[in-house]
Every structure is written in structure tokens, then in C-alpha cells.
N, C-alpha and C positions, 0 to 999 in steps of 0.2 A: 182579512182572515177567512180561510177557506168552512163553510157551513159543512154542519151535518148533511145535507141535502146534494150538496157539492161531490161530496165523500161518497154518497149512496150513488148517486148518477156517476162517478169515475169510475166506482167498483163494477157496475151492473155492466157500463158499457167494455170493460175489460172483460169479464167473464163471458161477455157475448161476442167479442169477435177477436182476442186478446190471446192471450197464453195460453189460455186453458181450450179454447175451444176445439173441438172433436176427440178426448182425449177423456178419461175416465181415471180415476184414481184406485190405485191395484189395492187391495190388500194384503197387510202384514201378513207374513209366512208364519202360521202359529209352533211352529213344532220347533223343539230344541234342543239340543245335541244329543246322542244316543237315544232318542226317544223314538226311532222312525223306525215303524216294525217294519217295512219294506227293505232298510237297507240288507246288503248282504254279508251272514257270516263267515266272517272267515276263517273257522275253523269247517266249514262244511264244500270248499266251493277250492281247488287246485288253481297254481296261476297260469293253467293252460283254458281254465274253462270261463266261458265270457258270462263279467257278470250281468243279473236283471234287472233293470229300471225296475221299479217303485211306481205309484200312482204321480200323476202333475202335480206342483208345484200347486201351494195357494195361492201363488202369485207375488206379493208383494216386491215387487222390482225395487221401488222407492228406498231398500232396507238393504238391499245387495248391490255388490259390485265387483264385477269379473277381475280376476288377477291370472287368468290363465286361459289359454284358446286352443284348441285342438280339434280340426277334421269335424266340428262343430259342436263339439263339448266344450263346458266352460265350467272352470272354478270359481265360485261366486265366495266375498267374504261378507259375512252381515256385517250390519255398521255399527252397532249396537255390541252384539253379542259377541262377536268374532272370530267364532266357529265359521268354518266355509260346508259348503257345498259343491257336489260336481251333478249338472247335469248336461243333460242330449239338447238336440236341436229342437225338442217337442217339450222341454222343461218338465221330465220325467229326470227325478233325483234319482240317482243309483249311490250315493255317500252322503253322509255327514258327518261331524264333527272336526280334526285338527285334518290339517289340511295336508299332513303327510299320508291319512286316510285315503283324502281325496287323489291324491296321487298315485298312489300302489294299487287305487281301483282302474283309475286310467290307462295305467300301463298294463293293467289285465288286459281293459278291452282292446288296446292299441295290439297287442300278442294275438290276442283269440280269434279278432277279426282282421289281422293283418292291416292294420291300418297303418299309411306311409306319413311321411310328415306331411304338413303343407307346405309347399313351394312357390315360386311366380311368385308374382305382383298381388300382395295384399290388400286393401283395400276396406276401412276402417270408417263404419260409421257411426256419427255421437248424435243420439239426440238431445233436445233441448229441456229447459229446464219443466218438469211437471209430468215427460212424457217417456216413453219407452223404446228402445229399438222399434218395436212393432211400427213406428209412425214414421221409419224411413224403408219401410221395405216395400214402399212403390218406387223409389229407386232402386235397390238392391235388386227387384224382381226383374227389372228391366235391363240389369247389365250384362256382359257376355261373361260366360262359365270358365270360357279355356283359359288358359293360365294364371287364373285371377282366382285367389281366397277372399270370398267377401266375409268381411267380421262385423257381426251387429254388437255393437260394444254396450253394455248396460253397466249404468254408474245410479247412485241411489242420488241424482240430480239434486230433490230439497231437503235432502237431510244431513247433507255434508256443505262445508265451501267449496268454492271452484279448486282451492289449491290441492283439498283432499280427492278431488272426484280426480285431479289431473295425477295425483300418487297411482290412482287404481289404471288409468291410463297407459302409465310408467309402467306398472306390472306385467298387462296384456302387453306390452311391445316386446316385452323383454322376455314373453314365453313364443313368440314368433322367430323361433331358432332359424328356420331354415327359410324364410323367404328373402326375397331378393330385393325386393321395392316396399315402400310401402307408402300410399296415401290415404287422404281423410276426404270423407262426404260428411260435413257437419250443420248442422241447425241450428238456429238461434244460440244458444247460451253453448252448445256443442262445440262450436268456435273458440268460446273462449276458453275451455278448459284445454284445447289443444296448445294456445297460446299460454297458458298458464306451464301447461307441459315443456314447452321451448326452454321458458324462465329459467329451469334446472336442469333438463336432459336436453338430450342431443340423441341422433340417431343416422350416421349416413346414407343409410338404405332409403330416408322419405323421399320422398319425391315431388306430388303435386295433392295439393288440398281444395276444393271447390264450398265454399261460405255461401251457406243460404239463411237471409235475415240474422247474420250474426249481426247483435248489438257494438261495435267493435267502437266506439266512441261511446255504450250506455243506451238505458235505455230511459225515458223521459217518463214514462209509464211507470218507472217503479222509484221516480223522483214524487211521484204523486202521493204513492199508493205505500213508502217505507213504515211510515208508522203508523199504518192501520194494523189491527188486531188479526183477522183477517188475511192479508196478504202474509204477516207473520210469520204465522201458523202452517199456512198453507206451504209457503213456497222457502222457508226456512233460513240458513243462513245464507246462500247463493243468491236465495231475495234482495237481500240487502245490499249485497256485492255489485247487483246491475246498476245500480245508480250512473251519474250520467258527471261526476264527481271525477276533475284530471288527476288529483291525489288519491284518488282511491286504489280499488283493485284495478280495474280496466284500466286505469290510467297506465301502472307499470306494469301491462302485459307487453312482451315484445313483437314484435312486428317478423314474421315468417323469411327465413331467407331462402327458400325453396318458391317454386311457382304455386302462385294460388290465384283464385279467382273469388268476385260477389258478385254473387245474386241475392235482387233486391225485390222484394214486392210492392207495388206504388202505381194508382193510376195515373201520372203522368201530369197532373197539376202541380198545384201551390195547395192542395186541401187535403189530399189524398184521403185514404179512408175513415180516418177517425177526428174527428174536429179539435179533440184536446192536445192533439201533439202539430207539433208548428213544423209546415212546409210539406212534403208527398211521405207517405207513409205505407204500409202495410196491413194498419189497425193497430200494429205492437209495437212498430219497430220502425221510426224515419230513416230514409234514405238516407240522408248526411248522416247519420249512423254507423250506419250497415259499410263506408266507404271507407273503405282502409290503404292509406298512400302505400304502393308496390306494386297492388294486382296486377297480374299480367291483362288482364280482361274482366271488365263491366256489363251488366246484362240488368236492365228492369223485367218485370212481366207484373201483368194487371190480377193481379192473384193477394189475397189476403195470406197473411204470416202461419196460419198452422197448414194449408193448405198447399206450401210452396215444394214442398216432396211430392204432390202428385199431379203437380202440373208438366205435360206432354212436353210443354217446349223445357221446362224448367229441368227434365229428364234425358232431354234428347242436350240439353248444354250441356252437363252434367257428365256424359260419355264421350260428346266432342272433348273435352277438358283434360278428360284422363288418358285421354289419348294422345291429345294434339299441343293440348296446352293453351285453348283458345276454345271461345263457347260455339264458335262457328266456323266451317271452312268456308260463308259465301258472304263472309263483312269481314270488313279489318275488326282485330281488336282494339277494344277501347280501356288501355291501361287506366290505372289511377297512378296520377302523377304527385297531387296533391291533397291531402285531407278536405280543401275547402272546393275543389273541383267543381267545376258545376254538373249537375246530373245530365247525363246523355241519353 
């Protein structure tokens, strides 16, 4: 039977190189529907005239989640309350309340500042479970501009399950009227709400998705860690979901039938970084894991799990991928053929 002492040392070492690390916990958005002296009236303001953002956001991401994308605004629904919001690229609100609101404000500024639709190759990134867009945009920063909408997707990752965060998913694709393509850069638990999205939608337009430390068989870490008070609390009912359980969620996630690729983090032994999880690892998240039978292409790098967005090679595979469909033009790729494959 696993000690108190046990339980304190699996918790500490997960908080220390684990899920949580480099990542900060947002706070709730205190304001609630028509209470935002910022927003604008509209008995004062013509729908030729553009309206003005409001002071930032208090943040709390954890509580929101986009259902709408535009020229880099976004409709956000609370999870709770479910009033939305519309804000800019600098998470300055210009709306709240019902979300026909938020729409008749957007279509002001889309008039006032002539703004066009988005077009090209969309390009959709989910972060992982605890964390925010903000934690994939050392990829984002590094991709090319031209004919590419990059969308930093924000889902309220521990406050919902994977199947609701994949509804809000559902939303934003479905407000991407006018692009041509679309793929995914996802992370950790990122991956699987994509795969949860498969489950029920469809989309002809996707194209190619590139998996960095998706748990995509579970994760062994939250076999440990489910019923602790603690992990609970923290990481919600998506917590639960990671388990590592073939009846579970992960279990009847389906398998991509578009080109994708994994990236895995792992030093390249039998110990990898974390001693409690069995075989190479990331700290979070084992390679046997992370190894999903179809990829077109396989790639390790010696990188811990929250870390694996701003690794150079892990960035530079990253743009090979969406381009070419392979992590590199000067090696073959190393498809996954099998679930049990050996790591390459």
C-alpha cells in the first residue's frame, strides 16, 4: 500500500518537473454580465464607428473558452456563467454579455476597420492541460506570416472534460468560414481534445497536426496521482480522464486519418527523466505513450515535457511538418507502424 510519504514525494516531484512547471495559474475573470463600465453603448456609438476596448482582462483563461475567431478576436464563453465575451489580440474586452452582443460588436469593428476575412492555411494551436495559449507561442512566433492564420485556441483545460473542451474546439472551426486548410500544433493533453473532436466532427479542410508529448495511450503520472485531493482540485475533471485505463477516455479516442506526426521528450535510455514512470520519459509523459500507430514521422529530443514548445529543433520539426509532412528533409521519416514499436 502506497504511504503518505510516497504520495508527498510523487506530488513534489510532479510539481517540480511535471505539468505544472513554468506555468502560473490565471485568475478568475471577476466581472459579470453588464457590469463592465468599459463596454460600449449602444445607443451612443453608429455601426459605422469602431468600437473601444475596455481595460485587460483579469485574466482568468481557466474559465473561458473560445467559440469564435476573427483577424485575432475571439469570443470567449465562461464555463460557469455562460455569458461570453469578445476580445482583441491584447485581451482587452470590447463586449460582454449574450453573445449575439458579442457579435454585432464585431461586425462593427470588422465595417470600421475594414477588416477581410481570414483566409489560407489556418493553423490551430491547443495547449495543454493547466496552461494557456501563451505557452505555445514560441512556436507560433517562429512560423511564416504569409498565407497562414495562426489561432492560439484557449479552452478552460481543468474545468471542463476533454469532450467539452473538444465542443469549444467544434465552435472555433466552425467560425473559420473562409480558410482553406486547416491544421493543429498541439501539446500534451492538446492532442487529445483534438482526438476527442474526430469522435463527433469531421472537417475536410484539416490537413496535418504535429503531437508534442501528447499522452496518446495515458498518462502513468495521473495513475498515481487520481485520488489525491490535490491533483483534484487542481487539474479537474480532464485530471481524471488522463489515466492510463484502455476502457477509459483515451481509450476510445480515435486515431487521425489526416497526416500527423510525435514529438516526444526523453533522454534516450531506459530511465528517462523521472524515476517513477517505467522506461524514457519526458518527466510527464513516457514515450510508449506519446507513440500513436499511423504517424507519418517520429522525432525524440532530450527536452523535458513543459519545455518541448521552445525547443529550436522541436520548432524547426514543427515547420518542416506543415509544410512537407515529415520532421526533416535530411533523414527519412520514421513512421509509427505499431503501438509497441520500439523507440527510434
Amino acid at each position: 500500500m502506497t504511504s503518505r510519504r510516497d504520495i508527498i514525494a510523487r506530488l513534489a516531484f510532479a510539481f517540480s518537473v511535471g505539468i505544472i512547471c513554468g506555468r502560473r495559474r490565471s485568475q478568475a475573470d471577476e466581472s459579470e454580465p453588464g457590469s463592465i463600465v468599459e463596454e460600449v453603448e449602444d445607443a451612443e456609438m453608429t455601426d459605422t464607428e469602431a468600437p473601444q476596448p475596455g481595460a485587460p482582462t483579469l485574466g482568468g483563461m481557466q474559465f473561458w473558452g473560445d467559440v469564435c475567431y476573427f483577424q485575432g478576436y475571439r469570443i470567449q464563453r465562461h464555463v460557469y456563467t455562460g455569458h461570453f465575451r469578445l476580445l482583441d489580440k491584447n485581451n482587452r474586452r470590447y463586449q460582454s454579455g449574450a453573445i449575439e452582443d458579442c457579435r454585432k460588436t464585431l461586425d462593427r469593428l470588422r465595417t470600421a476597420n475594414d477588416l477581410k476575412p481570414d483566409t489560407g492555411h489556418a493553423v490551430i494551436y491547443l495547449h495543454g492541460i493547466g496552461r494557456t495559449s501563451r505557452s505555445m507561442r514560441p512556436i507560433l512566433e517562429a512560423m511564416p506570416t504569409y498565407g497562414v492564420v495562426h489561432v492560439p485556441f484557449e479552452y478552460p483545460s481543468t474545468r471542463v472534460p476533454i469532450e467539452q473542451a473538444a465542443s469549444f474546439l467544434h465552435s472555433l472551426i466552425e467560425s473559420l468560414t473562409d480558410v482553406s486548410r486547416i491544421s493543429f500544433v498541439v501539446h500534451s493533453m492538446g492532442g487529445l481534445v483534438v482526438r476527442r473532436y474526430l469522435k463527433d466532427h469531421g472537417d475536410p479542410r484539416i490537413h496535418r497536426m504535429v503531437m508534442l508529448g501528447t499522452p496518446n495511450s495515458g498518462a502513468e503520472l495521473a495513475d498515481m496521482l487520481k485520488r489525491n485531493m490535490i491533483f483534484k482540485t487542481v487539474y479537474g475533471p480532464a485530471g481524471q480522464e488522463l489515466v492510463t485505463d484502455p476502457n477509459g477516455t483515451i481509450g476510445s479516442l480515435p486515431t487521425p486519418t489526416f497526416e500527423f506526426g510525435v514529438i516526444a521528450g526523453g533522454k534516450g535510455d531506459e530511465r528517462g527523466f523521472n524515476p517513477l514512470l517505467p522506461g524514457d520519459d519526458d518527466g510527464t509523459v513516457t514515450i510508449a505513450s506519446t507513440r500513436l500507430a499511423g504517424a507519418s514521422d517520429f522525432l525524440r529530443i532530450p527536452k523535458l515535457h513543459s519545455f518541448l514548445m521552445s525547443d529550436e529543433t522541436a520548432i524547426a520539426a514543427v515547420k518542416c511538418f506543415l509544410e512537407h509532412g515529415r520532421f526533416s528533409m535530411e533523414r527519412d521519416p520514421a513512421p509509427i507502424v505499431r503501438e509497441t514499436a520500439a523507440c527510434r
